[in-house]
C-alpha positions as CSV (number, residue, x, y, z in Angstrom):
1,X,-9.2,-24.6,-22.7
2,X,-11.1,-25.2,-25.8
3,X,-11.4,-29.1,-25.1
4,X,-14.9,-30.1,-23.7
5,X,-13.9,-33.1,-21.6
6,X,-11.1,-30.7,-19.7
7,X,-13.5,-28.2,-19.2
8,X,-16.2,-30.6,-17.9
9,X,-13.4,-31.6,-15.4
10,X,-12.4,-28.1,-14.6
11,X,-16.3,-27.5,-13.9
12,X,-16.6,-30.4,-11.6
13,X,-12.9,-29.7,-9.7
14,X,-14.3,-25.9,-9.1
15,X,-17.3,-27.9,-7.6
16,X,-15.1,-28.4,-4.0
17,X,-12.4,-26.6,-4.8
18,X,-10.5,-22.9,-4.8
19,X,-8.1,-22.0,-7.5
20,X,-5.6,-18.9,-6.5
21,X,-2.5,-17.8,-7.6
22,X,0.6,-18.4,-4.9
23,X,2.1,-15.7,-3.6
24,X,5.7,-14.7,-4.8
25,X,5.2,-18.0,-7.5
26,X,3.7,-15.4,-10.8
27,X,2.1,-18.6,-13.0
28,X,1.7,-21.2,-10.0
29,X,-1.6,-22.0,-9.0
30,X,-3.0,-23.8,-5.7
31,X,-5.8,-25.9,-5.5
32,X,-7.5,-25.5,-2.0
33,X,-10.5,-27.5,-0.7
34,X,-13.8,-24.7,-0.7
35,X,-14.1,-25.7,3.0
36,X,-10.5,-24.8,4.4
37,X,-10.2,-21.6,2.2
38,X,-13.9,-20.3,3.7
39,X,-13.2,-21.3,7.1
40,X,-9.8,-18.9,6.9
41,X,-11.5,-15.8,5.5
42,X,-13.7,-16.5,8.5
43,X,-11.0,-17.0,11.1
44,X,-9.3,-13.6,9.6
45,X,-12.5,-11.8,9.9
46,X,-13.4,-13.2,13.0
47,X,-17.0,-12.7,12.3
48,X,-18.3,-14.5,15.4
49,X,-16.9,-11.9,17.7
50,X,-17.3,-9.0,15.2
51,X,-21.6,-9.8,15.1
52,X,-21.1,-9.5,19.3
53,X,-19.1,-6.9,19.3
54,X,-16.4,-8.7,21.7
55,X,-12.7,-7.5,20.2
56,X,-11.1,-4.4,18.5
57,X,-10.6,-6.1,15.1
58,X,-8.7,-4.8,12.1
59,X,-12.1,-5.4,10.4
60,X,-15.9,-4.0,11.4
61,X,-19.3,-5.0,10.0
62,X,-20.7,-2.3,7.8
63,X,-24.5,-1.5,8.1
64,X,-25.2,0.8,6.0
65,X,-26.8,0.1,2.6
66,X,-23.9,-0.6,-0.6
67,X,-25.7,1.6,-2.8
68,X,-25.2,4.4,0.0
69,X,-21.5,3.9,-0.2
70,X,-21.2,3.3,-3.7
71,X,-23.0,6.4,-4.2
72,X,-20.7,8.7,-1.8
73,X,-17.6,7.5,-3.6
74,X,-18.8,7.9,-6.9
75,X,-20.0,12.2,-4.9
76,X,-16.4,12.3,-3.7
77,X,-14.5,11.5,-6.9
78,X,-16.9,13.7,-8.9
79,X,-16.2,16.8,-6.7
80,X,-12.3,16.2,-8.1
81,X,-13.4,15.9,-11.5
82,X,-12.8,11.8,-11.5
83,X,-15.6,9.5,-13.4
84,X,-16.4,6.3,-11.9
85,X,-18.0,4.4,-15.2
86,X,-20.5,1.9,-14.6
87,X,-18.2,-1.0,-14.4
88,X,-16.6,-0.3,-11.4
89,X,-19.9,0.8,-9.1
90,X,-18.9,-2.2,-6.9
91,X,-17.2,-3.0,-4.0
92,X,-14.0,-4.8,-3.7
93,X,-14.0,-8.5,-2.8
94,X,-11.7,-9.9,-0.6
95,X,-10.1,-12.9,-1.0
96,X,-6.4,-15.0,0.2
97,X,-3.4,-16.5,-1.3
98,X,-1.3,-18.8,0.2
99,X,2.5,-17.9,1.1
100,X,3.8,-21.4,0.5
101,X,7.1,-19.9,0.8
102,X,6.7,-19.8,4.5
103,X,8.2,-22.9,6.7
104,X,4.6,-23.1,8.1
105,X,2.1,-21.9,4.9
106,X,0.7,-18.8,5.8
107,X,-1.5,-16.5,4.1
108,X,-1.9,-12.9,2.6
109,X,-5.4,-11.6,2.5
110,X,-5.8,-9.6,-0.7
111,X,-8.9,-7.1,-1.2
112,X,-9.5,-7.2,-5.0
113,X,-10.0,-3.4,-6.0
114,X,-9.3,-4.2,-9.8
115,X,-13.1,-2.6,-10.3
116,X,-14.2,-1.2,-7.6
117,X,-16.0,1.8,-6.8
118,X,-12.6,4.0,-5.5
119,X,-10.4,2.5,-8.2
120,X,-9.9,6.0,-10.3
121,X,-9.1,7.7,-6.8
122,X,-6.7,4.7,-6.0
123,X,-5.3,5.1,-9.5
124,X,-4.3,8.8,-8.9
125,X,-3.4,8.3,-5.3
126,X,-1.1,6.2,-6.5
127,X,0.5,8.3,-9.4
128,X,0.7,11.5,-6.7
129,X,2.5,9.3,-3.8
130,X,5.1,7.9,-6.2
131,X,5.8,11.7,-7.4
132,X,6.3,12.6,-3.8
133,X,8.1,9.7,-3.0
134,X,10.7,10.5,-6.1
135,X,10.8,13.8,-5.1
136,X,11.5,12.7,-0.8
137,X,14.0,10.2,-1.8
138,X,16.3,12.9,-4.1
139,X,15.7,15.8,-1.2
140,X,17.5,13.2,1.2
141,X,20.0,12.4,-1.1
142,X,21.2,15.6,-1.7
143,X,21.0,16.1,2.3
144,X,22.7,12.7,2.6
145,X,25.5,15.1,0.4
146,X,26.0,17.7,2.5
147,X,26.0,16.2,6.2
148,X,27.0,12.6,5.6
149,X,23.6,11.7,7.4
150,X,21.7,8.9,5.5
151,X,18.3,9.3,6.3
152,X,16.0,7.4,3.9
153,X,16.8,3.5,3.5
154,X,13.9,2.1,1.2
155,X,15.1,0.7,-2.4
156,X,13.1,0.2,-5.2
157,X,14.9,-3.7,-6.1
158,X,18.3,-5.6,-4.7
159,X,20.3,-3.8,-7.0
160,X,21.3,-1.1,-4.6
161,X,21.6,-3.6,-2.0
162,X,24.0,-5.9,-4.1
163,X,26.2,-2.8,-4.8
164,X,26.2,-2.1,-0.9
165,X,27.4,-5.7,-0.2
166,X,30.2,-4.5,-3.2
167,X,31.4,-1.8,-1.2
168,X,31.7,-3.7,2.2
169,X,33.2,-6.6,0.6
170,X,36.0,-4.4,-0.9
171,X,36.6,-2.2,2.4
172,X,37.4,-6.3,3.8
173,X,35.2,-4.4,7.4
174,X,32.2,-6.1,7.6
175,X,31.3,-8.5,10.5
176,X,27.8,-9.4,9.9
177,X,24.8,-9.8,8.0
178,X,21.1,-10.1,9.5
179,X,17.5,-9.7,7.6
180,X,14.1,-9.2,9.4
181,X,10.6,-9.5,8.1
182,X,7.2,-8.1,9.5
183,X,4.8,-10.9,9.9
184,X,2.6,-8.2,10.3
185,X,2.4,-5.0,8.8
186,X,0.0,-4.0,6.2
187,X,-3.4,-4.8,8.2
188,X,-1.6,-3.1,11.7
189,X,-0.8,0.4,10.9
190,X,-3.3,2.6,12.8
191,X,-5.4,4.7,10.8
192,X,-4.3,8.3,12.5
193,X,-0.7,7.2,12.8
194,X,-0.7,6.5,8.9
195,X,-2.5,9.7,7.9
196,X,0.0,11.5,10.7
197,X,3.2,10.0,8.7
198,X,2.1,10.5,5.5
199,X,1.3,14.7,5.7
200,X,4.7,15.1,7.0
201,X,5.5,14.2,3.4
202,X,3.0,15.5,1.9
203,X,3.7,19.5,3.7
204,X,7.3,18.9,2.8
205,X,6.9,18.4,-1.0
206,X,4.6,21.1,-1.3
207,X,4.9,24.7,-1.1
208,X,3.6,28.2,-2.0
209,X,5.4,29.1,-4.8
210,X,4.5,28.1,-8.0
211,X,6.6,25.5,-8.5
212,X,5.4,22.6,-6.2
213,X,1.9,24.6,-5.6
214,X,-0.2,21.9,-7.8
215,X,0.0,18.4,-9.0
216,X,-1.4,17.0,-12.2
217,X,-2.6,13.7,-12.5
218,X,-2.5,12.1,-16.5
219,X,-2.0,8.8,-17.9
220,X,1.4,9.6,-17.6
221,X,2.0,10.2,-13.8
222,X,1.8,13.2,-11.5
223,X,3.7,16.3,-12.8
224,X,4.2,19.6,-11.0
225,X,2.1,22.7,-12.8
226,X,1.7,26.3,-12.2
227,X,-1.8,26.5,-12.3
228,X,-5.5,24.9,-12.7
229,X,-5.9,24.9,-16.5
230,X,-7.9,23.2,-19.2
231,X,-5.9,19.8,-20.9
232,X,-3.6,19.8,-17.3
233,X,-5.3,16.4,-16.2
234,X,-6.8,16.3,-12.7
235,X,-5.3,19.0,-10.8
236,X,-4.9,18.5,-7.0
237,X,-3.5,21.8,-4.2
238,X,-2.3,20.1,-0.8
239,X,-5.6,19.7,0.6
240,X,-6.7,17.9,-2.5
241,X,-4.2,15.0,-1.5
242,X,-5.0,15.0,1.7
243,X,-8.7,14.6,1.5
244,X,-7.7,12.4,-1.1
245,X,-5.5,10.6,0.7
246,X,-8.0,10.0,4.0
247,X,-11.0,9.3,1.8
248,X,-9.2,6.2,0.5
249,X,-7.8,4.8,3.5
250,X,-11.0,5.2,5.5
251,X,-13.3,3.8,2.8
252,X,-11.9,0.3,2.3
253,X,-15.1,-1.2,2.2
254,X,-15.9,-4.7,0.7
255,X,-17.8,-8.0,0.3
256,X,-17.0,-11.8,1.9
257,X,-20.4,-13.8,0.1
258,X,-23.3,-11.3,1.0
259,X,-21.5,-9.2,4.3
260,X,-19.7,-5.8,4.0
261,X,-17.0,-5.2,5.8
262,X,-14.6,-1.7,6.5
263,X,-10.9,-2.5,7.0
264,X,-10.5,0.2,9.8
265,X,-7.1,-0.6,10.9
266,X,-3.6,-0.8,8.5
267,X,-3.8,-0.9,4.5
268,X,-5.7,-2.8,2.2
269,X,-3.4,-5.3,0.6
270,X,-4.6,-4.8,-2.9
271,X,-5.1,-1.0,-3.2
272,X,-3.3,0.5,-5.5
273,X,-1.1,2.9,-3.7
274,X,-0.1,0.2,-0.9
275,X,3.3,-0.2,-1.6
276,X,3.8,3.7,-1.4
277,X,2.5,4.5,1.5
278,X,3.8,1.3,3.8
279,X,7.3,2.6,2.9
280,X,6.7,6.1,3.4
281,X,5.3,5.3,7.0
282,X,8.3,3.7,7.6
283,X,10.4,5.9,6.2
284,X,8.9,8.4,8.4
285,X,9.8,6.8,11.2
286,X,14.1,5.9,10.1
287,X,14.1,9.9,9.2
288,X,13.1,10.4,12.8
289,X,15.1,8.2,14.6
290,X,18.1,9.9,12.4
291,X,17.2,12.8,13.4
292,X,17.1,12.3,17.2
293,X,20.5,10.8,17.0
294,X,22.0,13.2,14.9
295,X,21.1,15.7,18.3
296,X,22.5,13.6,21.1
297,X,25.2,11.8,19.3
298,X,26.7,12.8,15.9
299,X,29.3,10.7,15.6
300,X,26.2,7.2,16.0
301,X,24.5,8.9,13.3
302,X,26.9,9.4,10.9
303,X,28.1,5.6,10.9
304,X,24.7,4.6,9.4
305,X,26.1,6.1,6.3
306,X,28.8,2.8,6.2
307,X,26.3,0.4,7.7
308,X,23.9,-1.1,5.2
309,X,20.6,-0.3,6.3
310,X,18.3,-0.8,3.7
311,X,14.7,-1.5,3.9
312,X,12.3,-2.8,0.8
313,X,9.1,-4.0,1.2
């Protein structure tokens, strides 16, 4: 990178071209004509219809001025005790990679929140809903236990899924093996249903007493204390999260060139505490379904537990 001719060349190449990383390829780059990768941000955005107000899109102009949004995240975050340091007083930029794994490419829109004006929110938001999704995951374990029901199927890698394949390969019983993918999933999750799914965790983990009463947010990770107290991090109660947890998925704003836009539909591919919550909704709705059948027909319910049923996104 230190040679002049390569970086004259690199200059001219960026000239008509895009360089992004490929999805699931860490250290592969593409090299996409400026034209073609514009023209899909447009066709995702559907600005056309968006400026005429013709379709519900996953996606809405923004009016209002970006110093006026800038400034209410920076008053939100404050009210929690959370700096936002002049770096990030931005919005996020959104941006795609291609999924060359796909028979047909395909694409995954990314919104770049890296330093952004809700990153130290996103950061904590994050560090809470992977405490309460620790804490969800041994609760149905335990409950798994007692009743033989196996509620919760999301896995961290394939290492519990390899050692399921172990099992049913030793028992000689299986028949069959299928796997699904959502085309779809991040950018279609309605906002209410989302919020809806993820209190029901969110009531369960916490309670009155002092023991799950307050989380503390540090470098660290979220950790259960008894109290507000000075040197405890950024304490949050229940309603805390929540408003947390609604600020942040109703404030996606960001920039394509010089428009603003507000994802109001699904997750931002990109924020920090994605992953979390897309498997918590889900999860949501597999301890549900469980739930139902475990009421009308036991005996269904409990073969689950031998079936492999995991999901990972």
């Amino acid at each position: 990178m230190k040679d002049e001719n390569a970086m004259k060349t690199l200059k001219k190449l960026h000239n008509n071209f895009v360089f992004v990383p490929i999805d699931k390829a860490s250290n592969n780059i593409a090299i996409i004509c400026k034209h073609y990768y514009a023209s899909v941000i447009l066709k995702e955005l559907d600005v056309q219809n968006l400026e005429r107000n013709l379709i519900d899109s996953t996606y809405e102009l923004s009016t209002r001025d970006v110093d006026d949004i800038i400034m209410e995240h920076i008053n939100f975050q404050s009210n929690l005790g959370l700096e936002v340091k002049e770096e990030f007083r931005h919005l996020a930029k959104h941006y795609w990679t291609p999924k060359m794994h796909k028979q047909v490419v395909a694409e995954r829109f990314i919104t770049a929140s890296v330093l952004s004006s809700v990153k130290p929110l996103a950061k904590d938001v994050t560090k809470i809903f992977k405490c309460i999704f620790n804490f969800i995951r041994s609760y149905y374990r335990i409950v798994e236990f007692h009743t033989g029901l196996k509620y919760f199927w999301v896995i961290d890698n394939n290492a519990e899924f390899c050692k399921a394949l172990d099992r049913l390969s030793k028992k000689g019983k299986a028949r069959s093996i299928e796997t699904y993918d959502f085309s779809t999933l991040y950018t279609k999750i309605p906002h209410n249903k989302l919020i809806e799914c993820l209190h029901f965790f969110i009531d369960k983990v916490f309670n009155n007493k002092k023991d799950r009463r307050y989380l503390s947010v540090t470098s660290s990770g979220a950790h259960w204390v008894t109290g507000k107290y000075k040197g405890s991090g950024t304490v949050y109660d229940i309603d805390n999260v929540k408003n947390a947890l609604q600020f942040l998925i109703n404030n996606s704003y960001f920039y394509v060139g010089k428009q603003v836009f507000r994802q109001k539909i699904g997750i931002p591919m990109g924020l920090d505490p994605a992953l979390f919550l897309a498997n918590l909704f889900l999860a949501y709705y597999e301890i549900h379904f469980i739930d139902g059948l475990r009421k009308t027909d036991y005996g269904r319910a409990k073969k689950f537990l031998i079936h492999i049923g995991l999901s990972m996104i």
